[in-house]
C-alpha positions in Angstrom: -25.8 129.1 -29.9 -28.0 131.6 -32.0 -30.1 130.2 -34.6 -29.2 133.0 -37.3 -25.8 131.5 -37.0 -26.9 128.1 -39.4 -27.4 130.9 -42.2 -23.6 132.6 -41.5 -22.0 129.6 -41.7 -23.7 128.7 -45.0 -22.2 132.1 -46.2 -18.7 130.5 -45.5 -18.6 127.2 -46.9 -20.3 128.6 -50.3 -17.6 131.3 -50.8 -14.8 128.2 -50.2 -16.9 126.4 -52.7 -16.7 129.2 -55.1 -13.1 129.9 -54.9 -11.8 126.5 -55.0 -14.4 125.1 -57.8 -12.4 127.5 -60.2 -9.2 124.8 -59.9 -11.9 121.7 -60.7 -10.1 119.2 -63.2 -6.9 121.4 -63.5 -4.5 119.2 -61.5 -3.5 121.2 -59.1 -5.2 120.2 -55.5 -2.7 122.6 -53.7 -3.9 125.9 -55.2 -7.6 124.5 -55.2 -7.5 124.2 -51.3 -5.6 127.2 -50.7 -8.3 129.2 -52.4 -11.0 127.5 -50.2 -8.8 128.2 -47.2 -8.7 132.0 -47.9 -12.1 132.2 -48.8 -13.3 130.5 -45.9 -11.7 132.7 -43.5 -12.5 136.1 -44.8 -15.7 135.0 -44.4 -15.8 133.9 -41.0 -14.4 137.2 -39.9 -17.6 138.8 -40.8 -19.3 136.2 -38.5 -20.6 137.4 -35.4 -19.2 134.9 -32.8 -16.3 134.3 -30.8 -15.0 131.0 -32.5 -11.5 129.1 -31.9 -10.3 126.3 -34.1 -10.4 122.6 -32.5 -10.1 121.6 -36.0 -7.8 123.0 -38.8 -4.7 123.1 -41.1 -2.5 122.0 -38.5 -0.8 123.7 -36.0 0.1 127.4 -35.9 3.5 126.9 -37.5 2.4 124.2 -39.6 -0.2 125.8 -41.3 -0.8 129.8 -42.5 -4.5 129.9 -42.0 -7.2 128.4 -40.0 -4.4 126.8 -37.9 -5.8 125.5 -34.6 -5.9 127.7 -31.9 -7.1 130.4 -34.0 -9.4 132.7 -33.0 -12.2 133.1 -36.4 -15.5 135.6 -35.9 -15.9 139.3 -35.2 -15.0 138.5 -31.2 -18.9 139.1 -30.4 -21.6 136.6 -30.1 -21.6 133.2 -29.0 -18.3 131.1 -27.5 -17.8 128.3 -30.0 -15.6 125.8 -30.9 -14.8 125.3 -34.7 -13.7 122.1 -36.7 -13.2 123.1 -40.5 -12.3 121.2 -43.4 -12.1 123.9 -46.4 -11.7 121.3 -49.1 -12.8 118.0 -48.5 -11.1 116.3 -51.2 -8.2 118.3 -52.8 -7.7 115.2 -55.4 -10.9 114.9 -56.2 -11.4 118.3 -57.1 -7.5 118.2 -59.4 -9.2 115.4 -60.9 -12.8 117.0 -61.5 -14.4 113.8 -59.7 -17.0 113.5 -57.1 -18.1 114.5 -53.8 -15.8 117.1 -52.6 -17.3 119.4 -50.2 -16.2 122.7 -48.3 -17.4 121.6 -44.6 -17.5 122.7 -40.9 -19.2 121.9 -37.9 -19.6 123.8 -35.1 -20.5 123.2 -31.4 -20.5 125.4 -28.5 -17.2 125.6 -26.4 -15.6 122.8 -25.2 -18.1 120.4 -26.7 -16.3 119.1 -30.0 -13.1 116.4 -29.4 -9.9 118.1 -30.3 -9.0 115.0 -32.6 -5.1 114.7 -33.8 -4.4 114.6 -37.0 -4.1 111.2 -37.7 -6.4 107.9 -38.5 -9.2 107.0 -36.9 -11.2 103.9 -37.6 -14.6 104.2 -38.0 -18.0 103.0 -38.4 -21.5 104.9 -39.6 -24.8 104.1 -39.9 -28.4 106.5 -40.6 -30.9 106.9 -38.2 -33.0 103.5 -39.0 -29.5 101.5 -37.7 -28.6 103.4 -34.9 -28.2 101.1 -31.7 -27.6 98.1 -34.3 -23.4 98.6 -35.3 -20.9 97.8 -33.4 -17.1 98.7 -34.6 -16.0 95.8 -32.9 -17.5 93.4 -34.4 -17.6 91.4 -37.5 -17.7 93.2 -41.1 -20.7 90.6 -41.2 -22.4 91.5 -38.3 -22.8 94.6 -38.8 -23.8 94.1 -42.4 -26.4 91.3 -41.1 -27.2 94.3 -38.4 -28.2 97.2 -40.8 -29.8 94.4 -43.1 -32.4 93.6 -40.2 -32.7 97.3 -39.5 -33.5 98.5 -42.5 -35.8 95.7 -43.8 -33.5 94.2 -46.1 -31.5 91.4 -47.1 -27.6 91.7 -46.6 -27.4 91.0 -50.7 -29.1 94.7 -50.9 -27.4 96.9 -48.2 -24.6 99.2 -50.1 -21.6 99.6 -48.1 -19.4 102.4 -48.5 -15.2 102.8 -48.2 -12.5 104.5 -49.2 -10.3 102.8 -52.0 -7.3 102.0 -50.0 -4.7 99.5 -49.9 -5.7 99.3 -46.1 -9.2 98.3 -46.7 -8.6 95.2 -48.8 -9.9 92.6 -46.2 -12.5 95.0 -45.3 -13.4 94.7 -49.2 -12.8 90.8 -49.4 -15.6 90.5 -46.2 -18.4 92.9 -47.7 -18.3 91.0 -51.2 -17.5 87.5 -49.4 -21.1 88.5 -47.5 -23.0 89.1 -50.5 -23.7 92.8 -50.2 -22.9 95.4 -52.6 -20.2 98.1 -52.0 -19.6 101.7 -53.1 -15.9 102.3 -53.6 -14.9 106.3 -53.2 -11.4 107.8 -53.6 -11.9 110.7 -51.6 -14.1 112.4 -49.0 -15.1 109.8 -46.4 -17.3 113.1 -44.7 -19.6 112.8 -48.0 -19.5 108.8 -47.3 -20.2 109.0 -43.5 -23.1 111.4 -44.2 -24.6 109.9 -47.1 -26.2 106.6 -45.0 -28.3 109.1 -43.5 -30.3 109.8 -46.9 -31.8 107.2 -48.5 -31.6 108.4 -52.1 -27.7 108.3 -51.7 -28.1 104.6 -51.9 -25.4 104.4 -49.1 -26.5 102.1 -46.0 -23.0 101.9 -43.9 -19.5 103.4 -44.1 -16.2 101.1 -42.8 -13.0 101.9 -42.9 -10.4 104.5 -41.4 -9.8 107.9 -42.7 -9.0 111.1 -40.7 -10.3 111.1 -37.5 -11.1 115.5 -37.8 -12.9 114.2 -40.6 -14.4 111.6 -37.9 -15.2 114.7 -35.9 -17.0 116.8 -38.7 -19.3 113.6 -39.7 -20.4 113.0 -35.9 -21.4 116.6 -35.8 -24.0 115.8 -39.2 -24.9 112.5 -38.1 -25.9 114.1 -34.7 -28.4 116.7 -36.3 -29.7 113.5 -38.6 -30.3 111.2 -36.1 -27.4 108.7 -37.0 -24.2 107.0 -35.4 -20.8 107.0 -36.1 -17.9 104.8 -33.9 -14.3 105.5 -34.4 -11.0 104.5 -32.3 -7.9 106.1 -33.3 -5.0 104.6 -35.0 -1.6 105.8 -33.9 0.6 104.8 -37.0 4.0 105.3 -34.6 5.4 106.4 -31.6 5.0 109.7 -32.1 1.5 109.7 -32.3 0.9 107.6 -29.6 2.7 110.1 -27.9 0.6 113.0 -28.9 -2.4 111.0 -28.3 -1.3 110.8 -24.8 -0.3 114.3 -24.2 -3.9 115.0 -25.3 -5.5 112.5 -22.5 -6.9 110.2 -25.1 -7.2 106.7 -25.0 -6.4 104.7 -28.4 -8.0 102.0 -27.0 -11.1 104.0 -26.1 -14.1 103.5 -28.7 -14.9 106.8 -29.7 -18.7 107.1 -29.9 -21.5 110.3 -30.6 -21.0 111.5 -27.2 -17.3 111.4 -27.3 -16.9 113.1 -30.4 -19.8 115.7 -29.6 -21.3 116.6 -26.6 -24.2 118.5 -25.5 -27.3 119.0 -27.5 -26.4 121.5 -30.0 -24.1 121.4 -33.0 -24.4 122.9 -36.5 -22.7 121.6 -39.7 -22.7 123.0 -42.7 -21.2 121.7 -46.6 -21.5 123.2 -49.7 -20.8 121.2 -52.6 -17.6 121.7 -54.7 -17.9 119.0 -57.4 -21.3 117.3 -57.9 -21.8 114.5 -55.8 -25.2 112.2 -54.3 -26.4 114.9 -52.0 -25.3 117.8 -53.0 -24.0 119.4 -56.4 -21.4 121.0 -57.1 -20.4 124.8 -58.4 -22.0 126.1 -61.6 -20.9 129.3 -63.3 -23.2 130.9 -65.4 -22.3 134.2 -67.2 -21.3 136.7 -64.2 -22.8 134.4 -61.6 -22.1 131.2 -59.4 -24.3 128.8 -58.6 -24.1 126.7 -54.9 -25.8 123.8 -53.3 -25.6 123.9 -49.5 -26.9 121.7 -46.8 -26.6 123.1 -43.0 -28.4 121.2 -40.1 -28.6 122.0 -36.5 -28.5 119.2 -33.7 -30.4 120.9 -30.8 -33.9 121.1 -33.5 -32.9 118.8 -36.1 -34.1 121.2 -38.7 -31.8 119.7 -42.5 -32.2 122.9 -45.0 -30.9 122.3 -48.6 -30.2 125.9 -49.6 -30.0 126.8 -53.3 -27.6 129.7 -54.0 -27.3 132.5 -56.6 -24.2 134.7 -55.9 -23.1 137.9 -58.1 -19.4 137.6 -59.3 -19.5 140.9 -60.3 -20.9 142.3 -57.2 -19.3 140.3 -54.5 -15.8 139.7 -56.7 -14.5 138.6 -53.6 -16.6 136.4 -52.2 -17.1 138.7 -49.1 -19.8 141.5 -48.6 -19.1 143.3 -45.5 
């Protein structure tokens, strides 16, 4: 892949930040991640690459836009395949809480799992852990694990998971081992990345959640030197079936290599509502203001990239 491509694809998750911050706190998640959807695709026709969704709304007749299987990028330029999320969140935003993102990742062809659309458990750690987790073992383990990699007792690794039904024993083992725990609503892609950072606080992520969200946070934790595990959870028949149609293994642990091969990947996330790593949309008179992350795998160059866009001038979010 071309290295100017990291600053395109910056140019698309801000304008699906911009659109969908407008809905932040108004209730209505729907609208919020259509607007992100739009935006995100006008964009990426201006792109110069030849990109096909792995990653999307859903199928073509599920889903009006960024369905998979769609072809996104002025047809010139590198072969790539694309995993989006335009809204990482939708309730979070309707709520006007924390840590929703517009994300996508991008790998060159063939190199990024086509994941269903269904759960996927998973596991993720920062770079200092890496080698040290192990999905299937113990809650405690694992906890003990990070603890000894990072140079710290259990009582002060934070452990992060989404606050589901689901996870309850999950919850009962983190606090039964001492350690603290970071309950989110939404956005386990924000949760996954955030053990990579230190000043997020966050030291390990448990618990399933989407597994194309699964997909997206490999491709970050790649370019950051971290791990993530995951095994898909069929929840019926039918999604055993698909799994099977798509020559996956539910019983197969799912692990960086799996999720993304080769050496290069890009991700990028710019941040809708404020959240530990990023913050979210500003507007200011005639202007919006972004704060974007985009990291590349094949360098492992992380730029936080402070943006100043013209409403008036750009209206649309698009400059052609």
């Amino acid at each position: 892949m071309e290295r100017s491509l990291s600053m395109e694809l910056v140019r698309v998750t801000e304008a699906a930040a911009l659109a969908s911050a407008r809905w932040m706190g108004r209730g209505k998640k729907m609208e919020a991640d259509d607007a992100a959807t739009s935006a995100m695709r006008d964009v990426f026709d201006t792109v110069p690459m030849k990109g096909t969704v792995v990653i999307g709304e859903g199928e073509m007749d599920e889903a009006p836009m960024l369905y998979i299987g769609e072809k996104l990028g002025t047809g010139y330029g590198p072969r790539v395949d694309v995993a989006v999320d335009p809204l990482e969140g939708t309730n979070i935003v309707a709520s006007g809480g924390w840590n929703a993102l517009a994300v996508l990742a991008v790998a060159d062809h063939g190199n990024l799992l086509n994941a269903p659309d269904m759960y996927m458990d998973k596991i993720a750690v920062g770079p200092e852990a890496v080698g040290q987790i192990d999905i299937n073992a113990s809650v405690l383990d694992n906890l003990q694990a990070v603890a000894r990699a990072k140079n710290k007792d259990v009582e002060d690794v934070v452990a992060t998971i989404l606050y589901r039904e689901r996870h309850e024993h999950i919850i009962a083992q983190i606090r039964e081992a001492g350690a603290r725990i970071k309950l989110i609503n939404d956005g386990d892609v924000a949760g996954a990345i955030n053990t990579a950072f230190d000043h997020t606080g966050v030291d390990i992520l448990f618990g399933s959640g989407g597994a194309p969200e699964g997909v997206i946070a490999a491709v970050a934790l790649k370019s950051l030197g971290g791990e993530i595990q995951g095994r898909l959870l069929p929840q019926n028949e039918q999604e055993l079936a698909r799994c099977e149609s798509m020559g996956l293994d539910c019983n197969k642990i799912l692990r960086m290599d799996d999720l993304v091969t080769g050496d290069d990947a890009i991700f990028a996330a710019t941040g809708v509502t404020d959240g530990e790593l990023l913050r979210g949309v500003q507007f200011k008179s005639n202007f919006g203001l972004t704060h974007s992350v985009v990291m590349r795998a094949k360098s492992g160059t992380v730029r936080f990239i402070d943006g100043r866009h013209s409403l008036k001038k750009k209206p649309n979010l698009v400059m052609r």
